[in-house]
N, C-alpha and C positions, 0 to 999 in steps of 0.2 A: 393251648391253641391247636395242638395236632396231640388229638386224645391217644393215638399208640403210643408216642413216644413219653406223653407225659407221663403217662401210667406205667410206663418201664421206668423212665428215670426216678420217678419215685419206691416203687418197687423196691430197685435195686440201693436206694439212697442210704447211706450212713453216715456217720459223727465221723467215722475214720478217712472215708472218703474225703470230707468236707477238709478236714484239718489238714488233709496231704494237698489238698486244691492250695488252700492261705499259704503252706510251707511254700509250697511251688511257685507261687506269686510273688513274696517275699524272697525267694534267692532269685528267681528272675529279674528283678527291681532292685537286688541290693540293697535294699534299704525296707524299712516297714510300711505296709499299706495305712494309713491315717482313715478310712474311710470304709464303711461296711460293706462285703461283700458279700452280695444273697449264696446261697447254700446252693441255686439251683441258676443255668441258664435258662432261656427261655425259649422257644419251637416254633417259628411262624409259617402259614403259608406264603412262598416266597409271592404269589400273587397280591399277599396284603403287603407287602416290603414293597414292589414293585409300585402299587397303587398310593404308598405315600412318597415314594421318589417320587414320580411325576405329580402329583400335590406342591409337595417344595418347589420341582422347576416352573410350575407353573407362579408359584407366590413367587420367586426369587424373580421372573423376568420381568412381575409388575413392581420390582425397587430399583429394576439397572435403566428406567425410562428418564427420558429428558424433565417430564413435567415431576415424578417423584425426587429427582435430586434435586432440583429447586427449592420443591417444599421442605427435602431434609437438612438443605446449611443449616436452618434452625436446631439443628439439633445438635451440632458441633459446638461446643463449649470454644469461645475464642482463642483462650489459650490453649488449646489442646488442638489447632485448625491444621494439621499437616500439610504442607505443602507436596504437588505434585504428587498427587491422587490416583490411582489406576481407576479405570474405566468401571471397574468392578470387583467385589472383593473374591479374594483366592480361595479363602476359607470359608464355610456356611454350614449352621446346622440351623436345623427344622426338626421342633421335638411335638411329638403329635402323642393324643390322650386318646382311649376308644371309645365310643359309645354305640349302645343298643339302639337301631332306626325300629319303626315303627313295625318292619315287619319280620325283626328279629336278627336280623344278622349287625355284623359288624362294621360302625364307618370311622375313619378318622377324622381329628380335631386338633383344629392350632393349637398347641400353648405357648410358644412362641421360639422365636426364631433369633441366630444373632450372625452376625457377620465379620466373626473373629473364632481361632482356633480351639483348637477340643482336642478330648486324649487322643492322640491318632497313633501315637505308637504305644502308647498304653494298651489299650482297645485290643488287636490281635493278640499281643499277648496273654489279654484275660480269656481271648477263647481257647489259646493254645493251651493255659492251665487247665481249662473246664473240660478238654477234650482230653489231657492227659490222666485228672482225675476221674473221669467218669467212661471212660470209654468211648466218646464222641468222634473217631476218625472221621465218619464217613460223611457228615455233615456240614454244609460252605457256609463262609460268613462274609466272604464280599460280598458286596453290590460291583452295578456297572462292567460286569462281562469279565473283572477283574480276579486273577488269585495272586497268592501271597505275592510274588515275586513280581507280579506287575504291577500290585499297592505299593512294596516297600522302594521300586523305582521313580514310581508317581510322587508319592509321597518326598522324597529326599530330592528328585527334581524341584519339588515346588518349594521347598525349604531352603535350601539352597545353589536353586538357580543355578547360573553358568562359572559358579566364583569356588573359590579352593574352600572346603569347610573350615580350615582357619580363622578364616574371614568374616566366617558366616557363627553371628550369635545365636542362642536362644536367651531374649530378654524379659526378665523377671524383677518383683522384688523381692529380696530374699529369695532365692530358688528355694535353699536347703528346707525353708522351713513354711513352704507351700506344702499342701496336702496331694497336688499334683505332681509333686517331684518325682514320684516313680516314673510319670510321664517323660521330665527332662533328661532323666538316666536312660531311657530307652532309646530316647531322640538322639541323644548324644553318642549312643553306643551305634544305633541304625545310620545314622547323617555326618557323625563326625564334626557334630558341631558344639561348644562348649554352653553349658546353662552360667551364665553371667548375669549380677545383680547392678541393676539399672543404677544405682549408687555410687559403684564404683566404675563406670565406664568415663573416660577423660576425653576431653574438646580441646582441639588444636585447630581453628580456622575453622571447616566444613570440614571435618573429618572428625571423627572416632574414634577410638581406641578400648581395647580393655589390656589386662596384665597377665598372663600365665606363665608362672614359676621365674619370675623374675623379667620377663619379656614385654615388650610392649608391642600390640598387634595390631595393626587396622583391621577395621570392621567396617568392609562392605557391604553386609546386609542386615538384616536384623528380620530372626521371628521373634513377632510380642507377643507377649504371655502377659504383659504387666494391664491389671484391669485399673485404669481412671479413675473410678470408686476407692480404692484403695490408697492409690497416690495422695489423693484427695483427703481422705480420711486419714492418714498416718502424716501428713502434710513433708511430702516423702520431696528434699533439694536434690537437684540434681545439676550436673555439670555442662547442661545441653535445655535447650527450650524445644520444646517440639515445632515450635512457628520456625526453628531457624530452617536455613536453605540448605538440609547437609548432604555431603556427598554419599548420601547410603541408597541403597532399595530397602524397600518393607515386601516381607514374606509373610504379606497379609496387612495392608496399608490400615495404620490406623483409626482414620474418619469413618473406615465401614463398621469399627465396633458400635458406632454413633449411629449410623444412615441405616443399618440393620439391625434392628432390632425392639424393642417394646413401644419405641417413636414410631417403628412402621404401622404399628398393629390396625391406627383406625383408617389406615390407607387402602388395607387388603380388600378385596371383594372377591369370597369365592365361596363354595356352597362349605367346605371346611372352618371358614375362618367363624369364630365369635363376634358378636356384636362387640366391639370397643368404642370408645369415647377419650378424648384427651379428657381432663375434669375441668378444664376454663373452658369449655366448649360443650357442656355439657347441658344439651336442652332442659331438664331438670332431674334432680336426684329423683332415684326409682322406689317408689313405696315398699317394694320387695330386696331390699339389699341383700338380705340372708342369699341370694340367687345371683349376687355380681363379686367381683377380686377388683381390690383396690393396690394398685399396683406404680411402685416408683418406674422411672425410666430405665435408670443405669443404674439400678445394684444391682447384684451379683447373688447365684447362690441362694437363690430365695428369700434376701434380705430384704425387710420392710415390705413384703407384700402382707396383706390384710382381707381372711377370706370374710367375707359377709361383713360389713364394713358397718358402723352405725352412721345414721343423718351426721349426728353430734361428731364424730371423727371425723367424716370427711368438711364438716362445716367448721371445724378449727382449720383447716389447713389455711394458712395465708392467700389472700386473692393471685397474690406474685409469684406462690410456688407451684398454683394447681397446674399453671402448664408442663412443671416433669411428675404430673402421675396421669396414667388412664384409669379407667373402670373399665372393668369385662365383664362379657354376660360367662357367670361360671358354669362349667361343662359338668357334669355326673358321669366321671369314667367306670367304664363296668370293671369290677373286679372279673379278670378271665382265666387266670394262671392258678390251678389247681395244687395247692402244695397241701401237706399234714396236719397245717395250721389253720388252714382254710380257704379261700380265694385271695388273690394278690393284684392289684392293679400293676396296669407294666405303661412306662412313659415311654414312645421308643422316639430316641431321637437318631435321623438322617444325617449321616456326615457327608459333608458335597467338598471336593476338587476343582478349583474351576482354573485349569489352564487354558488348552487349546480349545476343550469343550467342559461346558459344567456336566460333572460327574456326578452321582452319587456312589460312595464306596466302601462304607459302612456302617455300622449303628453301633448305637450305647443305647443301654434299658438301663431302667431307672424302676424298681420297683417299690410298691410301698402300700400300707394297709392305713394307713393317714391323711389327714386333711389334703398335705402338701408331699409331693412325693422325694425331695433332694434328699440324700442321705441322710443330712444331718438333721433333717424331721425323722427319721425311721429310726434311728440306731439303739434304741432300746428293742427294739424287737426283733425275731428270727423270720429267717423265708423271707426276706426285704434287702434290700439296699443296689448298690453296681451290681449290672450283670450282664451280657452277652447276648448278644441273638443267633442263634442256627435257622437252619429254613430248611424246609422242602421244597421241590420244582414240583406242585400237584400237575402241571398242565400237561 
């Protein structure tokens, strides 16, 4: 994206380099990274960073309106309806694709949006590796006016709010043997707060509990990391109903992993967003499917999406279930990112704050030379997978 620096960091790029970046990441994380990480960051004009923050704030403020929450109860699964709802969700990412306009430059494009957390302490540290292997001091990676020391207060503020980090969970299922657990080791070491598996947390009344080293602790607050999809799928009992009334806050209320997200998509109107359709409301299937993404609501990870979908597959789906999939008109992202292996598409996705003011405050790339860009579509190949955004201030 910014031709000096790409052609230096390639230049200078080695095998030696790369493997001391992995070492570096790996004793940062204590533990091993599960998930590919591309060879190279990535170099944006901070102008193009700037121009998809305000893209997000502008999509995020037509979901926090009177008449979109309405329309989105429907999307809360009844059992999963949390009680006592914040006004708006704390956490938001907005992951945008590139495409070539008409008269040659570069614009951005939804691919979609969720209203639940992301590696946020993961994240800095994958640039502080990329900068220690490569030589990168001099280049920023917040957003939002923010550096390090004002993310990592923002951040542990909104995690754990006004309450002692004792109190304050990170809840997961299974932490240990999520592929983000390096995330919860960082959160825990940055916050002070423990990664605990949603299985063993105990119900006394309205209140909480989990257990360390023989102890029993209330749990005032709770960040979820646990996706719904999973619970669902692993048919995961637990000791708590989410409908009960309990005495906790959410660091990142629930119902917005629902009210934000692939439910919003045919709500948006903005010159970024793609044409979407719920599929029960679909005035009629498009003779050109090769040209649309058939897409579940709530999985995760790119699970069950279907690019170029046939009649015949989307005409099995049951009458009852097309309302949790849309169809999208599909985007042709330009490969931009120059590596040795040849061009590389980069997915950047917006990570937003939203306490006092919605923030944006930094990004996760997602790279990838494949249909579909999440890791686990890439991981046979090189020059792809997580990776980092630097910028420059051209202005």
């Amino acid at each position: 994206m910014i031709p000096a620096l790409r052609h230096e960091f390639n230049s200078n790029f080695s095998p030696e380099k790369y493997r001391a970046f992995l070492a570096g990441m790996e004793r940062a994380c204590g533990s091993p990274v599960k998930f590919r990480l591309c060879e190279t960051p990535c170099f944006f004009p901070k102008p193009l960073l700037d121009q998809m923050s305000q893209y997000g704030k502008e999509l995020i403020a037509q979901l926090v309106t009177p008449s979109y929450h309405a329309a989105s109860n429907d999307s809360i699964p009844a059992e999963f309806n949390v009680p006592r709802e914040d006004a708006h969700p704390l956490f938001i990412q907005v992951d945008f694709g590139l495409i070539r306009d008409v008269r040659g430059g570069l614009q951005p494009r939804l691919v979609e949006l969720q209203g639940f957390p992301s590696l946020y302490a993961y994240q800095p540290e994958l640039a502080r590796q990329y900068r220690r292997a490569y030589g990168l001091d001099d280049l920023p990676v917040y957003l939002g006016g923010l550096d390090e020391s004002r993310y990592n207060k923002l951040l542990c503020e909104a995690i754990v709010g006004n309450h002692d980090p004792e109190n304050v969970i990170l809840m997961e299922i299974e932490p240990h043997q999520q592929k983000t657990y390096p995330d919860f080791v960082l959160t825990e070491r940055l916050c002070g707060t423990k990664s605990v598996c949603i299985t063993s947390i105990e119900k006394n009344g309205r209140h909480l509990y989990y257990r360390d080293k023989g102890r029993r602790i209330p749990i005032h607050r709770i960040y979820n990391r646990a996706i719904v999809d999973e619970l669902v799928r692993k048919g995961t009992r637990l000791a708590f109903d989410f409908r009960d009334d309990l005495n906790v806050e959410w660091a990142g209320h629930p119902n917005w992993f629902f009210r934000m997200s692939k439910f919003s998509l045919p709500y948006l109107h903005h010159q970024c967003v793609p044409k979407t359709w719920f599929l029960d409301r679909l005035p009629e299937i498009p003779p050109d499917l090769e040209n649309y993404i058939l897409k579940p609501l709530f999985s995760f990870a790119g699970l069950g999406i279907v690019i170029g979908p046939t009649r015949d597959a989307i005409e099995k789906i049951p009458p009852g279930q097309r309302s949790r999939f849309v169809l999208q008109e599909r985007m042709r992202f330009e490969p931009i990112i120059e590596t040795p292996v040849g061009k590389t598409q980069a997915e950047v996705r917006i990570m937003f704050i939203w306490l006092r003011e919605l923030l944006p405050v930094l990004t996760i790339v997602r790279m990838g030379r494949g249909a579909m860009m999440g890791v686990d579509h890439n991981r046979d190949l090189e020059w792809v997978g997580a990776s980092a955004a630097f910028y420059l201030d051209e202005s």
